[in-house]
MIROGU-403240 format. One line per field, with one value per residue: residue in three letters; x, y, z of N, C-alpha, C in turn; residue number from 1. Coordinates in nm, 2 decimals. Atoms other than C-alpha are relative to their C-alpha. Layout:
N
resn = c(ALA:...);
n.u = c(X:...);
n.v = c(Y:...);
n.w = c(Z:...);
ca.u = c(X:...);
ca.v = c(Y:...);
ca.w = c(Z:...);
c.u = c(X:...);
c.v = c(Y:...);
c.w = c(Z:...);
resi = c(NUM:...);
This chain:
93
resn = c(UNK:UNK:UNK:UNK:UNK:UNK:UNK:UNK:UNK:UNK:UNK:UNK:UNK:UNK:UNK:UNK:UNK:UNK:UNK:UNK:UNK:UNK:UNK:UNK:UNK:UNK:UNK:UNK:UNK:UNK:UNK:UNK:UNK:UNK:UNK:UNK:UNK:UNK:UNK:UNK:UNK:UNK:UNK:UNK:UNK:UNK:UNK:UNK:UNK:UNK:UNK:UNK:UNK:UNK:UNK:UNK:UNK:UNK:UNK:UNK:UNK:UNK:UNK:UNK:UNK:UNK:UNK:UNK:UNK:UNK:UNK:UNK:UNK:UNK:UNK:UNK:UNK:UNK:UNK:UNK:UNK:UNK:UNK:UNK:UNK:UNK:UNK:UNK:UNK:UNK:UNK:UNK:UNK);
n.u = c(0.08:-0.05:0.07:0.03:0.04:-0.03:0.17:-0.01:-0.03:0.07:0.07:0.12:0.08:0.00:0.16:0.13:0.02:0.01:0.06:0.06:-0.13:-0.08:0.11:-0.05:-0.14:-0.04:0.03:-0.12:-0.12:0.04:-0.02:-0.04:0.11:-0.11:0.06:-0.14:-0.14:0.00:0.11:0.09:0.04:0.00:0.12:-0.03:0.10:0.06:-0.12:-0.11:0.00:0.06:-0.09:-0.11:0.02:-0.02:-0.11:0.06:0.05:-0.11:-0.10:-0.05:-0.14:-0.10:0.01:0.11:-0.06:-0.03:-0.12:0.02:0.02:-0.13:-0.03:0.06:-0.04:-0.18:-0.04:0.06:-0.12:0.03:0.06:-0.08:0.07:0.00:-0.15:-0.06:-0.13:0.07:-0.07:0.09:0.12:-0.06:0.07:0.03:0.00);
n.v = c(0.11:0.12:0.06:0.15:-0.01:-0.13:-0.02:-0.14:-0.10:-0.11:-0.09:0.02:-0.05:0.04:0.09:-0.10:-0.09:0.11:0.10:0.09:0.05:0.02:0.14:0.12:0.06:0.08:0.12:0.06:0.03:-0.09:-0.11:-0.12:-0.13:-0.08:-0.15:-0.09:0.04:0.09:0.12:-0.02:0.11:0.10:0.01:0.12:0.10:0.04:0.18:-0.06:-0.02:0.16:0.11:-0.03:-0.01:0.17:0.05:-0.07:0.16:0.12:-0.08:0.07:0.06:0.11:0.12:0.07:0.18:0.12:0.05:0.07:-0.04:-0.06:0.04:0.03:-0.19:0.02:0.13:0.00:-0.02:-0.12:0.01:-0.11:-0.12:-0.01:-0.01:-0.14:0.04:-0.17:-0.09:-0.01:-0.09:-0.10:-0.08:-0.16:-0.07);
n.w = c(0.04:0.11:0.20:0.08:0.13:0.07:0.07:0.11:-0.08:0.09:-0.13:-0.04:0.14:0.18:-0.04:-0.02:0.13:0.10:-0.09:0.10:0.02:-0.14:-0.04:0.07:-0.09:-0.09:0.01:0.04:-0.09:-0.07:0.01:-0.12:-0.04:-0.12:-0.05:-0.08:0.03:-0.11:0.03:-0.09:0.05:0.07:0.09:-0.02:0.03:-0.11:-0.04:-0.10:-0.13:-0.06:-0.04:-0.16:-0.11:-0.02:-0.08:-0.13:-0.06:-0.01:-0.14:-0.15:-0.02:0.05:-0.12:-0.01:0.06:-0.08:0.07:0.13:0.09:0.05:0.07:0.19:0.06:-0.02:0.11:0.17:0.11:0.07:0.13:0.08:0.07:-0.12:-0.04:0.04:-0.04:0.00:0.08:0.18:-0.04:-0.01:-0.18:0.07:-0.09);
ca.u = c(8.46:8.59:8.50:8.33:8.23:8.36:7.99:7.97:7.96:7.69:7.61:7.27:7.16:7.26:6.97:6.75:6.81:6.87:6.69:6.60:6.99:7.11:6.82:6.95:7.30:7.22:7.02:7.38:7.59:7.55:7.55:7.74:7.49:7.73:7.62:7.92:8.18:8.07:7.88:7.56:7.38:7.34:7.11:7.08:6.89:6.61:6.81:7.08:6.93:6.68:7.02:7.23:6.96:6.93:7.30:7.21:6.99:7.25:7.52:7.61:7.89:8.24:8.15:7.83:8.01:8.00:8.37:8.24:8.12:8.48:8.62:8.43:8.54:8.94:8.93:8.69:8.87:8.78:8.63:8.92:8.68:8.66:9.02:9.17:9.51:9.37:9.63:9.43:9.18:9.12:8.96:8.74:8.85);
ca.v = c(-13.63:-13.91:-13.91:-14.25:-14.16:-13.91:-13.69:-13.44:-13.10:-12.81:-12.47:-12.48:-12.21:-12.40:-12.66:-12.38:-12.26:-12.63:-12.87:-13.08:-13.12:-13.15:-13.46:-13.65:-13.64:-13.75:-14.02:-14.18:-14.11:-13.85:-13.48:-13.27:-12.95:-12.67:-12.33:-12.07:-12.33:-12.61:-12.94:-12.94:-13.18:-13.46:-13.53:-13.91:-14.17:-14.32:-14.69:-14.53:-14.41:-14.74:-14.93:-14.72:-14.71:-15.09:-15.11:-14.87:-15.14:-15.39:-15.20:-15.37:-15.32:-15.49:-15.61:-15.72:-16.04:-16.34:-16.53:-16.70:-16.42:-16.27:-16.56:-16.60:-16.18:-16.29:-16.60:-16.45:-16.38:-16.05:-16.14:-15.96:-15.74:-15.59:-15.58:-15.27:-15.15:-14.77:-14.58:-14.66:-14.47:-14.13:-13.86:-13.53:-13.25);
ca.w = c(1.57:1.35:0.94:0.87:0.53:0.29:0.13:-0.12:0.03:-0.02:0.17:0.33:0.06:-0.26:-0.06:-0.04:-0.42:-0.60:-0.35:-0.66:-0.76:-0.39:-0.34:-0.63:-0.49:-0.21:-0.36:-0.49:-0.19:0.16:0.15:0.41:0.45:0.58:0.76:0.79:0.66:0.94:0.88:1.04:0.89:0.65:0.36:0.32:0.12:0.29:0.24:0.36:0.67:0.73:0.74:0.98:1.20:1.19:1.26:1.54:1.67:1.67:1.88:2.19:2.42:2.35:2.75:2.71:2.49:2.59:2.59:2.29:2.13:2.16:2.06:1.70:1.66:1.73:1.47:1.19:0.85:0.68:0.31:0.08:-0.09:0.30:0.37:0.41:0.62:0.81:0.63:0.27:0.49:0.38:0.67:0.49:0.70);
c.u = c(0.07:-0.07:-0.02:0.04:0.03:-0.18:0.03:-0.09:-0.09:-0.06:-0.18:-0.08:0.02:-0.15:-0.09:-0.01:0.00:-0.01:-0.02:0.19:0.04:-0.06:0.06:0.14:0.01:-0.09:0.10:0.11:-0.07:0.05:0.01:-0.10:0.07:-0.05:0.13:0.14:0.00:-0.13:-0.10:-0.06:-0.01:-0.13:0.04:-0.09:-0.09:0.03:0.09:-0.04:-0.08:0.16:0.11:-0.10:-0.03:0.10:0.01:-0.08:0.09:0.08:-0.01:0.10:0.11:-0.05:-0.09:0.04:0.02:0.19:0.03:-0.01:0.18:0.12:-0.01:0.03:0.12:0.05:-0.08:0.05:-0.12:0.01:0.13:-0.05:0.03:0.13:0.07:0.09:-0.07:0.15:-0.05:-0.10:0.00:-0.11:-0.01:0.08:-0.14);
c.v = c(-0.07:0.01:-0.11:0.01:0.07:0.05:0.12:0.14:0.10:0.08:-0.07:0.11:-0.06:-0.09:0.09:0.05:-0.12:-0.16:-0.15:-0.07:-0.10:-0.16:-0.13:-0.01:-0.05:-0.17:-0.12:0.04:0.13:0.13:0.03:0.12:0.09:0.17:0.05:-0.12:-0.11:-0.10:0.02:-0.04:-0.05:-0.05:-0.14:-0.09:-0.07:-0.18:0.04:0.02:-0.14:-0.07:0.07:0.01:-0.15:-0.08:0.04:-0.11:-0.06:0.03:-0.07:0.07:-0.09:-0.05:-0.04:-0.12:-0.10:-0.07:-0.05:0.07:0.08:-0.10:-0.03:0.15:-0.02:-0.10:0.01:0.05:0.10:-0.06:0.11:0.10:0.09:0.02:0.11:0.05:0.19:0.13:-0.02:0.09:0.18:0.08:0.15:0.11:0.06);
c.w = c(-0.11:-0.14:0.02:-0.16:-0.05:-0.02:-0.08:0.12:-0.04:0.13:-0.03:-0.08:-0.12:0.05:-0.04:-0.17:-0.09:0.10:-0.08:-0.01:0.12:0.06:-0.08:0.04:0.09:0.02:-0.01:0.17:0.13:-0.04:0.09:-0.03:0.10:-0.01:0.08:-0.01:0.13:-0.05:0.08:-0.02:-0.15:-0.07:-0.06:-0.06:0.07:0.02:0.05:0.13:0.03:0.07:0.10:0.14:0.06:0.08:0.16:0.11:0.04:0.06:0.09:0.06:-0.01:0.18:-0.01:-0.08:0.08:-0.02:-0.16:-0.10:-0.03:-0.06:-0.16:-0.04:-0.03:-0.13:-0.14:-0.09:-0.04:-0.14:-0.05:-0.03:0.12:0.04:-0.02:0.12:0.02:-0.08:-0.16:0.01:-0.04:0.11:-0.12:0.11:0.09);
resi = c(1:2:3:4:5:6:7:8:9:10:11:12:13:14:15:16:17:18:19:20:21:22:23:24:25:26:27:28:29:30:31:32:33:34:35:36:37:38:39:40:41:42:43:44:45:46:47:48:49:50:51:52:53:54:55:56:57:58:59:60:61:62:63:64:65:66:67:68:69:70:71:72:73:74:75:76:77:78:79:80:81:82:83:84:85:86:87:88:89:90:91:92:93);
């Protein structure tokens, strides 16, 4: 499976022994939740999740485009801030 996101990292008993801690970290960014040294789920702001399930929503197939719509994807300029070259990318293990 592909990294999107880097997340800070915590067994599924530190959850169970500093739930309080583990909550506020994932108020600032996601929390990997790992059982036996394997992600298994994710502890996630509830802005954070509202908006990926939103983008969820919004998903299409690349065929369901219209010509048009593939033409306005081919000729739109990436905002600098947004600009990034996948080798700047980095991938958690």
């Amino acid at each position: 499976m592909e990294v999107i996101m880097k997340a800070q990292t915590v067994t599924a008993s530190e959850v169970q022994r500093q739930f309080g801690r583990v909550h506020d970290m994932a108020m600032k960014e996601p929390v990997a939740i790992t059982n036996h040294g394997r992600s298994t789920s994710y502890l996630v702001s509830a802005d954070l999740f509202e908006q990926m399930l939103l983008c969820y929503r919004r998903a299409s197939f690349v065929g369901d485009l219209s010509d048009d719509d593939m033409r306005q994807i081919l000729e739109a300029k990436v905002p600098e801030e947004h600009n990034w070259e996948p080798d700047e990318v980095s991938y958690a293990p």
